[in-house]
N, C-alpha and C positions, 0 to 999 in steps of 0.2 A: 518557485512554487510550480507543479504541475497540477496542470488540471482536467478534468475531462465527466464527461456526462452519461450517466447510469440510468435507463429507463426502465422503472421499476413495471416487471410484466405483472398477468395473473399470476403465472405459476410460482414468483417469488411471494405470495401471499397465503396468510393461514385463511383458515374459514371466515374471518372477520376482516378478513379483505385488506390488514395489514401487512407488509411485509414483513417478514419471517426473518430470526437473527442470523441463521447459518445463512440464506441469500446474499443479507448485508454481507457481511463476512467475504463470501465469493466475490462480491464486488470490490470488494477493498483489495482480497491478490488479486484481483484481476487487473487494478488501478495499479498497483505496484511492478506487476508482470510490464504493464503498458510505459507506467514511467522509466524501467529497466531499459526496456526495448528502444524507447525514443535515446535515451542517451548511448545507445550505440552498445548495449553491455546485456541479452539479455540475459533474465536466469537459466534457462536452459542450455544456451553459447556457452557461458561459465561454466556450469556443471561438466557440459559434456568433453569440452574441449582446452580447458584452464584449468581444471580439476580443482576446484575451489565453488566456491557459494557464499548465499546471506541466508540460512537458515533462522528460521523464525523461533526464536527462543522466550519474546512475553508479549503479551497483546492487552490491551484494555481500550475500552469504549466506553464511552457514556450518552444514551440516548435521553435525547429532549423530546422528541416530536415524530409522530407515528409518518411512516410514509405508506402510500398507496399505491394500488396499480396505477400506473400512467402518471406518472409523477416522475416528469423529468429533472432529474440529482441531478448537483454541481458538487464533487466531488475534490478536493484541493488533497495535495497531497506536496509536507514539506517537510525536506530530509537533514537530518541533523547529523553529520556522522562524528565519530570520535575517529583515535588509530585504529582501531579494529573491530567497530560497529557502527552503525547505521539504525538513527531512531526515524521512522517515517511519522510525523505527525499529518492528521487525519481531520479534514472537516466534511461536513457535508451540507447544503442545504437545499431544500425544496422551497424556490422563491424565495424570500430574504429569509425565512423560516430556517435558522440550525435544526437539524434534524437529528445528528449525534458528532460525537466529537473523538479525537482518541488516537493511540499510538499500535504502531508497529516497532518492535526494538529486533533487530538481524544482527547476528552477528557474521564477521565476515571467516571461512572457517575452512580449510580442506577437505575436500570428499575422502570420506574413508575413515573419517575422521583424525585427532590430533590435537584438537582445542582451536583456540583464534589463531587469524593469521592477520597482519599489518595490510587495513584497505590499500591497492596497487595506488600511486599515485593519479592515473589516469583516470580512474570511477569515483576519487575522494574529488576532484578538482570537478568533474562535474556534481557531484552531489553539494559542495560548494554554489558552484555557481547558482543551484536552484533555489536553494538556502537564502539567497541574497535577495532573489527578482522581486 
């Protein structure tokens, strides 16, 4: 599992001083961007220089619990992949409070398109490993 910590500003909040869902959202690729990068793979490395990616193909969330500005998130994020996808499931909470819960599904796919390609053994074995912790 990886994890890391989202600190909810003003500007990710509506007039009622909730955070706003496209924010959330930004936080989750962003948590995804980060868990990438930490395993030595990121998205952009990929794209530009592998000619392949994990393009985002279906998203679901389910919110429980409003967050606020200043409202330091604990964000988990655990990868599930297949041959040639990768489901990122998603927690979140503020203090032991779940705040929302929910999936990222990527498939793994050549730039240019073509359909799916078979995840490289190297980025399945770490999404593996995280899988596990």
């Amino acid at each position: 599992m990886f994890e890391r910590i989202w600190t909810v500003r003003f500007s990710d909040t509506d007039p009622h001083g909730i955070a706003h869902y496209p924010r959330i959202v930004d936080a989750l690729h962003e948590t995804s961007d980060m868990f990438m990068q930490e395993i030595g793979f990121p998205f952009w490395e990929l794209a530009q220089n592998r000619d392949f990616g994990f393009p985002l193909v279906e998203m679901d969330f389910e919110f429980d619990a409003p967050l606020h500005a200043g409202d330091e998130v604990r964000i988990t994020l655990t990868p599930d992949p297949s041959t040639r996808a990768v489901r990122f499931e998603y927690e979140a909470y503020a203090g032991d409070t779940l705040a929302f819960s929910g999936y990222e599904q990527r498939v793994c796919a050549r730039t240019g398109g073509g359909g799916a390609i078979e995840i490289p053994d190297g980025i399945r074995e770490q999404f593996l490993d995280y899988a596990e912790e």
